[in-house]
PDB file of N, CA, C, O and CB in Angstrom:
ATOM      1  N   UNK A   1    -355.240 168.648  73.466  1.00  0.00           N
ATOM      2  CA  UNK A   1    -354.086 167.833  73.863  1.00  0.00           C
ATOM      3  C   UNK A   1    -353.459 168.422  75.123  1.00  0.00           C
ATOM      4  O   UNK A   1    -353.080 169.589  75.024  1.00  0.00           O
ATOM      5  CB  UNK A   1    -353.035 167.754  72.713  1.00  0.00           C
ATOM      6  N   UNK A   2    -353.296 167.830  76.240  1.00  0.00           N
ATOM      7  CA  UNK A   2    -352.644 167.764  77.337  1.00  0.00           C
ATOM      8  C   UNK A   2    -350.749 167.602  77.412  1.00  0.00           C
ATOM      9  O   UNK A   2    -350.102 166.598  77.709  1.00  0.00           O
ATOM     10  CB  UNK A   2    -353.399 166.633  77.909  1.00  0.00           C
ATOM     11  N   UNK A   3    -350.331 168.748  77.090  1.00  0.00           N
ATOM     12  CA  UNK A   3    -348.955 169.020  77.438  1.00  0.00           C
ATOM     13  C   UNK A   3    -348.368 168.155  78.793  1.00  0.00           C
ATOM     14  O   UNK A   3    -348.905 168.210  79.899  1.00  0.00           O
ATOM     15  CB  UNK A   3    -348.881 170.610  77.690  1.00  0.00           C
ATOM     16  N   UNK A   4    -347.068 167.288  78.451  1.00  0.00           N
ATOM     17  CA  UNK A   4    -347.048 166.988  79.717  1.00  0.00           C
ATOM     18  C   UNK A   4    -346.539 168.155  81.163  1.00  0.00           C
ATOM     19  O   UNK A   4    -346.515 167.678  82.298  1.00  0.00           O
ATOM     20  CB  UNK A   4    -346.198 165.827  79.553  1.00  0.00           C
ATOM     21  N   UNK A   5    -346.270 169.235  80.999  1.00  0.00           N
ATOM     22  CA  UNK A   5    -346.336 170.198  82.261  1.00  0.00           C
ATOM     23  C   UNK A   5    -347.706 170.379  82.262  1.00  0.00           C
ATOM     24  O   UNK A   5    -348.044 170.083  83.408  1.00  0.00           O
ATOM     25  CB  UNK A   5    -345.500 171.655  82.215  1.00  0.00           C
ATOM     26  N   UNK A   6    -348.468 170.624  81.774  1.00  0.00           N
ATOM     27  CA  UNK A   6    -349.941 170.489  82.553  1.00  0.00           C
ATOM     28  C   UNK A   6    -350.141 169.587  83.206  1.00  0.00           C
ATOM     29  O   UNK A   6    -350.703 169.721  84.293  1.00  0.00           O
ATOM     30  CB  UNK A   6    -351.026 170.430  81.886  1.00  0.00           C
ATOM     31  N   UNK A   7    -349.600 167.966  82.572  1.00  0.00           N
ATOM     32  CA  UNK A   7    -349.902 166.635  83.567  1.00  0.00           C
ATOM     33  C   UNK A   7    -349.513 167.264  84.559  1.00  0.00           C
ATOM     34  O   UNK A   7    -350.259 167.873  85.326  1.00  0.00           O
ATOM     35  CB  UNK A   7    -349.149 165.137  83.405  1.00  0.00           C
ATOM     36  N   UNK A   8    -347.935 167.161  84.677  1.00  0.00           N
ATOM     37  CA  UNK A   8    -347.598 167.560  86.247  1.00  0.00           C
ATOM     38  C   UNK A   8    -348.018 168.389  87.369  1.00  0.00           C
ATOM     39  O   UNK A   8    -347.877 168.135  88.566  1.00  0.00           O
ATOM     40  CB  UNK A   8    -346.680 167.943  86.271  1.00  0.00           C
ATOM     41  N   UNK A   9    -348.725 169.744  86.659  1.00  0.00           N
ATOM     42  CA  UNK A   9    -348.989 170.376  87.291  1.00  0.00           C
ATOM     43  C   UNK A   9    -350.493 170.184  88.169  1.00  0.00           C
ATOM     44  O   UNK A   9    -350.804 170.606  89.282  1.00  0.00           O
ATOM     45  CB  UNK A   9    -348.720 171.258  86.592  1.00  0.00           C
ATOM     46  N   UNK A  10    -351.372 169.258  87.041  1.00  0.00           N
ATOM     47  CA  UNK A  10    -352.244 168.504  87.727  1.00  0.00           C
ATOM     48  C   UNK A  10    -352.439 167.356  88.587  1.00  0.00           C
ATOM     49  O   UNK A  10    -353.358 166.987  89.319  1.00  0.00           O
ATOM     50  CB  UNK A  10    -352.714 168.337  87.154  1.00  0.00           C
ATOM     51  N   UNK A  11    -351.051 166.804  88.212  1.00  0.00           N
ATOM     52  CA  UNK A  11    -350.799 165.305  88.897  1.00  0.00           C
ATOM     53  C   UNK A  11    -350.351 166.244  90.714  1.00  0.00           C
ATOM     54  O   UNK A  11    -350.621 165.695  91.782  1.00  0.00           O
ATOM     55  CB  UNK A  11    -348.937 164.033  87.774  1.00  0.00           C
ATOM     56  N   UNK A  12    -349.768 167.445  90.646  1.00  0.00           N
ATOM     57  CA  UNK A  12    -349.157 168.060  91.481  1.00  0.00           C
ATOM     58  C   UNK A  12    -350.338 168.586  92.500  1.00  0.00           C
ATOM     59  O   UNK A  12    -350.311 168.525  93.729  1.00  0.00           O
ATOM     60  CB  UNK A  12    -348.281 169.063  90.795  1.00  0.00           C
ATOM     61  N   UNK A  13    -351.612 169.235  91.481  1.00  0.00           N
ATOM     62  CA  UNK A  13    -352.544 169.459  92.502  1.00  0.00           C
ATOM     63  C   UNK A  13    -353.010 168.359  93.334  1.00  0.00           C
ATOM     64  O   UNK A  13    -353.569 168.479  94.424  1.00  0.00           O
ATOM     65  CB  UNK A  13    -353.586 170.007  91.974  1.00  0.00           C
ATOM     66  N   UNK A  14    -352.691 167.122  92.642  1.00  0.00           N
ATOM     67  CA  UNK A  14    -353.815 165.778  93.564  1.00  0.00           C
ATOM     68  C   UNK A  14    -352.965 165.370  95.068  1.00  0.00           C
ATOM     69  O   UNK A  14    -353.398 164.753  96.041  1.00  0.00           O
ATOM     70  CB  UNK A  14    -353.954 163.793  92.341  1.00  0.00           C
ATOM     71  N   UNK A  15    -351.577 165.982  94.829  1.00  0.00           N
ATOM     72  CA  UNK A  15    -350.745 165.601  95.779  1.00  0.00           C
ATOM     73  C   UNK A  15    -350.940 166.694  97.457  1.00  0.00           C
ATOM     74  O   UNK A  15    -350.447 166.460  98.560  1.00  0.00           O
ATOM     75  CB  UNK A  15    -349.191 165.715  94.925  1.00  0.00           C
ATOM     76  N   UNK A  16    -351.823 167.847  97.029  1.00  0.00           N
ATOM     77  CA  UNK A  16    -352.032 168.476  98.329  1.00  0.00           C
ATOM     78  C   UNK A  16    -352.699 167.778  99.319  1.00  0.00           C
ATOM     79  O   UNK A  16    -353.529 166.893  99.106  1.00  0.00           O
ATOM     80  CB  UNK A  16    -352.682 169.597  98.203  1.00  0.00           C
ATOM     81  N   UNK A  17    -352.430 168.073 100.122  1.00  0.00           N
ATOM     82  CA  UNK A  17    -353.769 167.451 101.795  1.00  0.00           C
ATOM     83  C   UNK A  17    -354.910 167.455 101.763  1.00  0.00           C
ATOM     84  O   UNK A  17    -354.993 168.664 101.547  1.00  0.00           O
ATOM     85  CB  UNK A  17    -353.921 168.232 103.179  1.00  0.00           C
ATOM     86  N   UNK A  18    -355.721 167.200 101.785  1.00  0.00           N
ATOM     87  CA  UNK A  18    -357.428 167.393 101.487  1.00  0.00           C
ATOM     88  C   UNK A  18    -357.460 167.335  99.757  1.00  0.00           C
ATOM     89  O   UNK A  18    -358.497 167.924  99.455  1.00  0.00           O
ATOM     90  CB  UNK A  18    -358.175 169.251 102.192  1.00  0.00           C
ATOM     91  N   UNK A  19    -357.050 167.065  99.008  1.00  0.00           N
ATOM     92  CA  UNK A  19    -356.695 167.809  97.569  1.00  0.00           C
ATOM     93  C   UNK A  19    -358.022 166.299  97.010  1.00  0.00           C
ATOM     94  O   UNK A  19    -357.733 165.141  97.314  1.00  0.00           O
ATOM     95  CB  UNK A  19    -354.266 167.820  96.791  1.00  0.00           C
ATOM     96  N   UNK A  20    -359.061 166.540  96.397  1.00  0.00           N
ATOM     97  CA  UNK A  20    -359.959 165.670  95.648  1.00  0.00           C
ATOM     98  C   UNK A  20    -359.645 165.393  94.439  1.00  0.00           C
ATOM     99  O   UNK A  20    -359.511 166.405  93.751  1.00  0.00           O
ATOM    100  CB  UNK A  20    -361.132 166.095  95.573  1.00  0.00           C
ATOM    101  N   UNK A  21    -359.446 164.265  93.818  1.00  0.00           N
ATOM    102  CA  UNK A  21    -359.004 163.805  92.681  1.00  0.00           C
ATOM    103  C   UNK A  21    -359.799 163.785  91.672  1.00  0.00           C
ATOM    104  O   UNK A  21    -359.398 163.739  90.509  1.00  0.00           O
ATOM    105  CB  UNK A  21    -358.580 162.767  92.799  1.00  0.00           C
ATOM    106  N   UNK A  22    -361.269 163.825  92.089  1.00  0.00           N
ATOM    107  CA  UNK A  22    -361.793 164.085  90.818  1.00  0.00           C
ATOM    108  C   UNK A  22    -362.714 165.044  90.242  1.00  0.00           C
ATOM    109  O   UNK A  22    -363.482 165.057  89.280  1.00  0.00           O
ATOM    110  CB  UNK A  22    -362.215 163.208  90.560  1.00  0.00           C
ATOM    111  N   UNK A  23    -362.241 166.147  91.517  1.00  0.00           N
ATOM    112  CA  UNK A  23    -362.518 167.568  91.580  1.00  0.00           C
ATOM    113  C   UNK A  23    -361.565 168.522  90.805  1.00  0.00           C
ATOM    114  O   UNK A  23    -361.830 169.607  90.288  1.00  0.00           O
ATOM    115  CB  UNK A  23    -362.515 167.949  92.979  1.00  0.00           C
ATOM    116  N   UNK A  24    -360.430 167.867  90.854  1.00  0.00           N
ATOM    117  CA  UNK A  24    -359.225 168.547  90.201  1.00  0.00           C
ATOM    118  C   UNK A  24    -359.343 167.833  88.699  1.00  0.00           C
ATOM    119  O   UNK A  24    -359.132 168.540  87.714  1.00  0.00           O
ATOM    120  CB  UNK A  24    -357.611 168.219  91.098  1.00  0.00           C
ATOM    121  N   UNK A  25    -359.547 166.981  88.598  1.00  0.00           N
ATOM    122  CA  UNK A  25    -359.909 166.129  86.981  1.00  0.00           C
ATOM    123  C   UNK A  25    -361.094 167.001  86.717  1.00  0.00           C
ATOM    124  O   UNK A  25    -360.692 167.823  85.893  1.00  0.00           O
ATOM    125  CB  UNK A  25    -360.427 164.112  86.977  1.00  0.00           C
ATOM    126  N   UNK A  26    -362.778 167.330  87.087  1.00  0.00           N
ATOM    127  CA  UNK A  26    -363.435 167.643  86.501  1.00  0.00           C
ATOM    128  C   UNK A  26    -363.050 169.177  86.104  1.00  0.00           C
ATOM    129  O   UNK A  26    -363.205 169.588  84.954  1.00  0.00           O
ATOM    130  CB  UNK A  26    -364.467 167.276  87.039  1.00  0.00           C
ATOM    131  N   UNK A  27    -362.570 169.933  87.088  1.00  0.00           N
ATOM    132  CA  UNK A  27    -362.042 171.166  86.357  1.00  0.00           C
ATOM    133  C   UNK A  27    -361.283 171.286  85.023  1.00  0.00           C
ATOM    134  O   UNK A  27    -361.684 171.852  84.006  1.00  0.00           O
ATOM    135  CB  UNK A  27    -361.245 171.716  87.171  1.00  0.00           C
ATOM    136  N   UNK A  28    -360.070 170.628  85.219  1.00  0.00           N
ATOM    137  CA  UNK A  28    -359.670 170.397  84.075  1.00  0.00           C
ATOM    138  C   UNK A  28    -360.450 169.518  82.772  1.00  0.00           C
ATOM    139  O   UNK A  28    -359.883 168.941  81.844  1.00  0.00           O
ATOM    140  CB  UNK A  28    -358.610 169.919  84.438  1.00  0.00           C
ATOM    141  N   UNK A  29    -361.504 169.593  82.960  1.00  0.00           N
ATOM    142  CA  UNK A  29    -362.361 169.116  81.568  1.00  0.00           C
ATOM    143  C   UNK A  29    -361.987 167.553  81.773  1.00  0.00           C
ATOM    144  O   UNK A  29    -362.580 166.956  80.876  1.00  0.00           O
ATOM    145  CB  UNK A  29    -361.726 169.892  79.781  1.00  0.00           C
ATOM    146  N   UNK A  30    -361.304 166.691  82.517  1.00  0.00           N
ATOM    147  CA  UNK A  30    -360.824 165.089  82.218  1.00  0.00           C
ATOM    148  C   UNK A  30    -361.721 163.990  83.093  1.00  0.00           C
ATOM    149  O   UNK A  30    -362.290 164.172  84.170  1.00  0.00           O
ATOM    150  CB  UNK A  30    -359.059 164.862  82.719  1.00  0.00           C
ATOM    151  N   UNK A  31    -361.671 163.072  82.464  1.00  0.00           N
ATOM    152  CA  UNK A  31    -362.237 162.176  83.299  1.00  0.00           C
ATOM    153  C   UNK A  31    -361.403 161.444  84.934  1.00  0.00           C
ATOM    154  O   UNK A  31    -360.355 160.854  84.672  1.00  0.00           O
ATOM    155  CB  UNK A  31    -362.513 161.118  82.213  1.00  0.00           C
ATOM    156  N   UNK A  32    -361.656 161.452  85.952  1.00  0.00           N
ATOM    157  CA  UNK A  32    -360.869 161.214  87.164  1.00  0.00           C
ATOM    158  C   UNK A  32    -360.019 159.951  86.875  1.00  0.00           C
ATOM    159  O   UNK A  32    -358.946 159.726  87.434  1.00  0.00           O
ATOM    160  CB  UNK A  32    -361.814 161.029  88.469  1.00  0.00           C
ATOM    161  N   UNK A  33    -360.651 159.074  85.865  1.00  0.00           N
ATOM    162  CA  UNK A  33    -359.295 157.975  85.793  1.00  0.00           C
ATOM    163  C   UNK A  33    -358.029 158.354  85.035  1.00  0.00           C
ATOM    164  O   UNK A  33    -356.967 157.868  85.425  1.00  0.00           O
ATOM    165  CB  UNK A  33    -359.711 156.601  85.052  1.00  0.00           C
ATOM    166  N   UNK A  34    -358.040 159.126  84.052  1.00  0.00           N
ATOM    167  CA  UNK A  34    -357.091 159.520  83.351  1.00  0.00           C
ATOM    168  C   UNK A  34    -356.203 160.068  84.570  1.00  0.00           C
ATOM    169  O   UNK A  34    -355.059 159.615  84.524  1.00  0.00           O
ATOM    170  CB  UNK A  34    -357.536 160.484  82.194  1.00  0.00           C
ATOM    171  N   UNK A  35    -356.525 161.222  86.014  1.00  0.00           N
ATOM    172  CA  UNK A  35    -355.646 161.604  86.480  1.00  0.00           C
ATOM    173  C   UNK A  35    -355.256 160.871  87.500  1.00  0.00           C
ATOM    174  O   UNK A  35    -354.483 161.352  88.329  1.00  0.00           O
ATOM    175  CB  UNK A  35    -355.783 162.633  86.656  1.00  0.00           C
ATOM    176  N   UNK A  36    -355.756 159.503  87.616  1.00  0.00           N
ATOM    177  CA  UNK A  36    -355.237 158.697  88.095  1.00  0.00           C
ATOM    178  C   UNK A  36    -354.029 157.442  87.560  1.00  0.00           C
ATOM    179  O   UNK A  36    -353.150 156.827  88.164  1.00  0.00           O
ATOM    180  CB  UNK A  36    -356.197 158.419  88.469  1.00  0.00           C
ATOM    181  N   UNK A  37    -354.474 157.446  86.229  1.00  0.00           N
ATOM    182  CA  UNK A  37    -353.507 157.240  85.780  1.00  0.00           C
ATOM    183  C   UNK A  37    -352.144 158.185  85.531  1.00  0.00           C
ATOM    184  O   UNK A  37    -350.930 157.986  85.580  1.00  0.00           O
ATOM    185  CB  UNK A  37    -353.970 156.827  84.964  1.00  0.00           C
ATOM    186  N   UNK A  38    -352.885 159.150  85.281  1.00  0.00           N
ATOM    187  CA  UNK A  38    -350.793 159.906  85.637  1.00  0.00           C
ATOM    188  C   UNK A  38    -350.273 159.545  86.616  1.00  0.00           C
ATOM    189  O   UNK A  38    -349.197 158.992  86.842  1.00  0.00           O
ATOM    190  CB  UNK A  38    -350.392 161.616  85.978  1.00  0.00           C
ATOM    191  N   UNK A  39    -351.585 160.087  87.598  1.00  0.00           N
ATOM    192  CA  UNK A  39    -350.721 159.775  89.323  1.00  0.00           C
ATOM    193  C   UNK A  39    -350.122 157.729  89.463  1.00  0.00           C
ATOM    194  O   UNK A  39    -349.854 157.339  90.600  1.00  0.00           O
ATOM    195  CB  UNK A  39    -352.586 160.171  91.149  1.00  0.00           C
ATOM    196  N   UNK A  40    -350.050 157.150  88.796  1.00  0.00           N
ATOM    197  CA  UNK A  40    -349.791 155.660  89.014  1.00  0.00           C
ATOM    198  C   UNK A  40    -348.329 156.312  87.885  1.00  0.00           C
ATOM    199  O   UNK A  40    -347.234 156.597  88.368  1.00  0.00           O
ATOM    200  CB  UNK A  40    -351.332 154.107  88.380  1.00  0.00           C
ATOM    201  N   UNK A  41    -348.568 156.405  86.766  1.00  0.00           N
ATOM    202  CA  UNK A  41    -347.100 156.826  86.048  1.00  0.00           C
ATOM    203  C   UNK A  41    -346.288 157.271  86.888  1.00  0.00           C
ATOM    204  O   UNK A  41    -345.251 156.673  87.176  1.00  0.00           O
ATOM    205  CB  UNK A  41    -347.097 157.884  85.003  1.00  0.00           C
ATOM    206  N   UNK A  42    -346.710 158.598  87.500  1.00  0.00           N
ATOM    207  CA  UNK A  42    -345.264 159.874  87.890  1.00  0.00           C
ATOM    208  C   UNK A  42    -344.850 159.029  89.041  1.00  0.00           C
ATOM    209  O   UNK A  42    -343.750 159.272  89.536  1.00  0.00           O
ATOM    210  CB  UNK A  42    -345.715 161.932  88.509  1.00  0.00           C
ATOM    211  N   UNK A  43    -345.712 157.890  89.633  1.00  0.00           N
ATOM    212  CA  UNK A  43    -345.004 156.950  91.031  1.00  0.00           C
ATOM    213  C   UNK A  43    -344.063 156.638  90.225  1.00  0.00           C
ATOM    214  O   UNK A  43    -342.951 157.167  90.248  1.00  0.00           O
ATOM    215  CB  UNK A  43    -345.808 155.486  91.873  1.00  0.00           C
ATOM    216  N   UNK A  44    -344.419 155.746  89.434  1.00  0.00           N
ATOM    217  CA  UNK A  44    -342.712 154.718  88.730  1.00  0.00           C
ATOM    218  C   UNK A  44    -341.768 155.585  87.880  1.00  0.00           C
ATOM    219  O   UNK A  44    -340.886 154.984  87.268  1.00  0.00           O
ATOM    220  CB  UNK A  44    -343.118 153.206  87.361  1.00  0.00           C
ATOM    221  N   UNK A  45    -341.832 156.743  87.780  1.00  0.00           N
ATOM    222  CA  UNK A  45    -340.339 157.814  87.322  1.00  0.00           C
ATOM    223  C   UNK A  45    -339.820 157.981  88.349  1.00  0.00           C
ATOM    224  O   UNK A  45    -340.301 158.524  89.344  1.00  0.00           O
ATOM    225  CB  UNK A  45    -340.458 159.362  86.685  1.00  0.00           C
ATOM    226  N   UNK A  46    -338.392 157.362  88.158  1.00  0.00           N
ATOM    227  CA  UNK A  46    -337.701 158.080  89.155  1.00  0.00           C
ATOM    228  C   UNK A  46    -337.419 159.452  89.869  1.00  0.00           C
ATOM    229  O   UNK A  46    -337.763 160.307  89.052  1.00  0.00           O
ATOM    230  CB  UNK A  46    -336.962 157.870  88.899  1.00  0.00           C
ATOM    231  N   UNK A  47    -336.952 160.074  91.020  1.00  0.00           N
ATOM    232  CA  UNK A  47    -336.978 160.976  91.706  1.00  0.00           C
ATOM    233  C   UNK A  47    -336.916 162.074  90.838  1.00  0.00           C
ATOM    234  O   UNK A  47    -337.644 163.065  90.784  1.00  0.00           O
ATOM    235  CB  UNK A  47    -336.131 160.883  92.614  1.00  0.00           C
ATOM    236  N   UNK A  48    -335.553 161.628  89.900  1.00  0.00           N
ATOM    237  CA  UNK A  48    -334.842 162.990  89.065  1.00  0.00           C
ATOM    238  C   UNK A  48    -335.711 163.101  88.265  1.00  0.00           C
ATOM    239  O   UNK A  48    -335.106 163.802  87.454  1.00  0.00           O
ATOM    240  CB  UNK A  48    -333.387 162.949  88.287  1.00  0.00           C
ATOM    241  N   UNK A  49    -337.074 162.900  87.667  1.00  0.00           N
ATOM    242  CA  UNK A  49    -337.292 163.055  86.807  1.00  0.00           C
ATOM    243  C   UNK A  49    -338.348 164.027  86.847  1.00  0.00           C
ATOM    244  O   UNK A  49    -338.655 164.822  85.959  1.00  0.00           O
ATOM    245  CB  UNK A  49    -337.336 162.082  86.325  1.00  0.00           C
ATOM    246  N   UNK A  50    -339.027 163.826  88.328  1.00  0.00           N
ATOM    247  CA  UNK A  50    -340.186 164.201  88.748  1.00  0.00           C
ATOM    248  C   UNK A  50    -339.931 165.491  89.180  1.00  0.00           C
ATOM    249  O   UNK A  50    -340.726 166.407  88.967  1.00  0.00           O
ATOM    250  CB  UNK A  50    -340.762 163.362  89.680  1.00  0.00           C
ATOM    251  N   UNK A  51    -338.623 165.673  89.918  1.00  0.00           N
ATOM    252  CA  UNK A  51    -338.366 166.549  90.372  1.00  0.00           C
ATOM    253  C   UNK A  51    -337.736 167.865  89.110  1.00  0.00           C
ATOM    254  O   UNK A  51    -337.620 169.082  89.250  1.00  0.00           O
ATOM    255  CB  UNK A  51    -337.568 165.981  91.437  1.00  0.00           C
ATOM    256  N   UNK A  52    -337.463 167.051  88.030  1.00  0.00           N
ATOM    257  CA  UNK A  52    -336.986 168.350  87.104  1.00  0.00           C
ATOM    258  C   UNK A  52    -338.097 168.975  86.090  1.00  0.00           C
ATOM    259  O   UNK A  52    -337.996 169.965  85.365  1.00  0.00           O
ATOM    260  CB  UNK A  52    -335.684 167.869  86.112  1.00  0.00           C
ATOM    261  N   UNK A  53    -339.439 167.876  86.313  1.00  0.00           N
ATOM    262  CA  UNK A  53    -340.529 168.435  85.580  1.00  0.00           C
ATOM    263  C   UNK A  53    -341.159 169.202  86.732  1.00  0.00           C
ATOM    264  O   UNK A  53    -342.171 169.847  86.457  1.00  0.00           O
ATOM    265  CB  UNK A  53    -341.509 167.338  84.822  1.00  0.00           C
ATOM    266  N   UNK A  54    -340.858 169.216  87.567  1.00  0.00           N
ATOM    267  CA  UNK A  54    -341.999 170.300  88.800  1.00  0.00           C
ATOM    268  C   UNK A  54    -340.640 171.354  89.176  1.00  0.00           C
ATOM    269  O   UNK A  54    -340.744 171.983  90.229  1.00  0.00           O
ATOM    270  CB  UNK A  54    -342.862 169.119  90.856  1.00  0.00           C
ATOM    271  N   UNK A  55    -339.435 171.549  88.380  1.00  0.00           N
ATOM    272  CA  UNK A  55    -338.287 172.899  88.385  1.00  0.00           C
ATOM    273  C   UNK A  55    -338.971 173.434  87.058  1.00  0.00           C
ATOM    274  O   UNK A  55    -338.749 174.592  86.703  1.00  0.00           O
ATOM    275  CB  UNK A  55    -336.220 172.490  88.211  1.00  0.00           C
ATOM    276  N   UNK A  56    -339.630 172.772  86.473  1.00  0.00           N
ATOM    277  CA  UNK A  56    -340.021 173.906  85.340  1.00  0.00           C
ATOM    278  C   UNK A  56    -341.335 174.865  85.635  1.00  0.00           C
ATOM    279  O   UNK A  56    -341.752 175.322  84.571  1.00  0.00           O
ATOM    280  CB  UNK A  56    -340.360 173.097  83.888  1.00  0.00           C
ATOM    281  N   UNK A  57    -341.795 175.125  86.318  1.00  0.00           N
ATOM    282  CA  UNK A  57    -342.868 175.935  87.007  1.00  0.00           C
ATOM    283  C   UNK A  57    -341.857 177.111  87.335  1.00  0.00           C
ATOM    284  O   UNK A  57    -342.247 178.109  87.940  1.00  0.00           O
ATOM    285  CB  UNK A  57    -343.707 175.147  88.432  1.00  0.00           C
TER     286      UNK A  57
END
Protein backbone atom coordinates (compact mmCIF):
# COMPACT_ATOMS: atom_id res chain seq x y z
CA UNK A 1 0.00 0.00 0.00
CA UNK A 2 1.14 3.40 -1.14
CA UNK A 3 1.02 6.04 1.72
CA UNK A 4 -0.16 9.18 0.42
CA UNK A 5 3.44 11.08 1.24
CA UNK A 6 4.99 8.60 -0.91
CA UNK A 7 2.33 9.71 -3.66
CA UNK A 8 3.62 13.11 -3.27
CA UNK A 9 6.87 12.49 -3.08
CA UNK A 10 6.61 10.59 -6.34
CA UNK A 11 4.10 12.77 -7.96
CA UNK A 12 7.05 15.43 -6.87
CA UNK A 13 9.78 13.48 -8.66
CA UNK A 14 7.70 13.64 -12.12
CA UNK A 15 7.63 17.40 -11.64
CA UNK A 16 11.61 17.87 -12.20
CA UNK A 17 13.01 19.03 -15.78
CA UNK A 18 14.00 16.15 -17.82
CA UNK A 19 12.22 14.01 -14.94
CA UNK A 20 10.62 10.55 -17.03
CA UNK A 21 7.36 9.45 -15.85
CA UNK A 22 7.60 6.12 -16.30
CA UNK A 23 11.04 5.74 -15.18
CA UNK A 24 10.10 7.13 -11.87
CA UNK A 25 6.81 4.71 -11.85
CA UNK A 26 8.96 1.65 -12.81
CA UNK A 27 11.30 2.21 -9.89
CA UNK A 28 8.81 2.50 -7.63
CA UNK A 29 7.44 -1.03 -8.55
CA UNK A 30 3.97 0.95 -10.30
CA UNK A 31 2.58 0.94 -13.41
CA UNK A 32 3.20 4.64 -15.33
CA UNK A 33 -0.60 5.21 -15.46
CA UNK A 34 -1.24 5.03 -11.89
CA UNK A 35 1.50 7.97 -11.60
CA UNK A 36 -0.23 9.66 -13.93
CA UNK A 37 -3.09 9.53 -12.42
CA UNK A 38 -1.87 11.14 -9.20
CA UNK A 39 -0.23 13.69 -11.31
CA UNK A 40 -4.03 14.59 -12.93
CA UNK A 41 -5.38 14.45 -8.99
CA UNK A 42 -2.61 16.72 -7.19
CA UNK A 43 -3.57 19.32 -10.47
CA UNK A 44 -7.24 19.69 -9.08
CA UNK A 45 -6.16 20.16 -5.11
CA UNK A 46 -5.92 23.30 -4.41
CA UNK A 47 -2.57 25.24 -3.77
CA UNK A 48 -2.89 24.83 0.15
CA UNK A 49 -3.13 21.51 0.00
CA UNK A 50 -0.32 20.57 -2.17
CA UNK A 51 1.78 22.75 -0.66
CA UNK A 52 1.23 21.38 3.03
CA UNK A 53 1.71 17.75 1.83
CA UNK A 54 5.26 18.64 0.20
CA UNK A 55 5.97 20.82 4.13
CA UNK A 56 5.89 17.40 5.39
CA UNK A 57 9.27 16.22 3.91
Amino acid sequence: MILQDDKARIVEATLVPGAVVSEIARRHGLPPQQVFTWRRQARRLPRLTIRRLYRRW
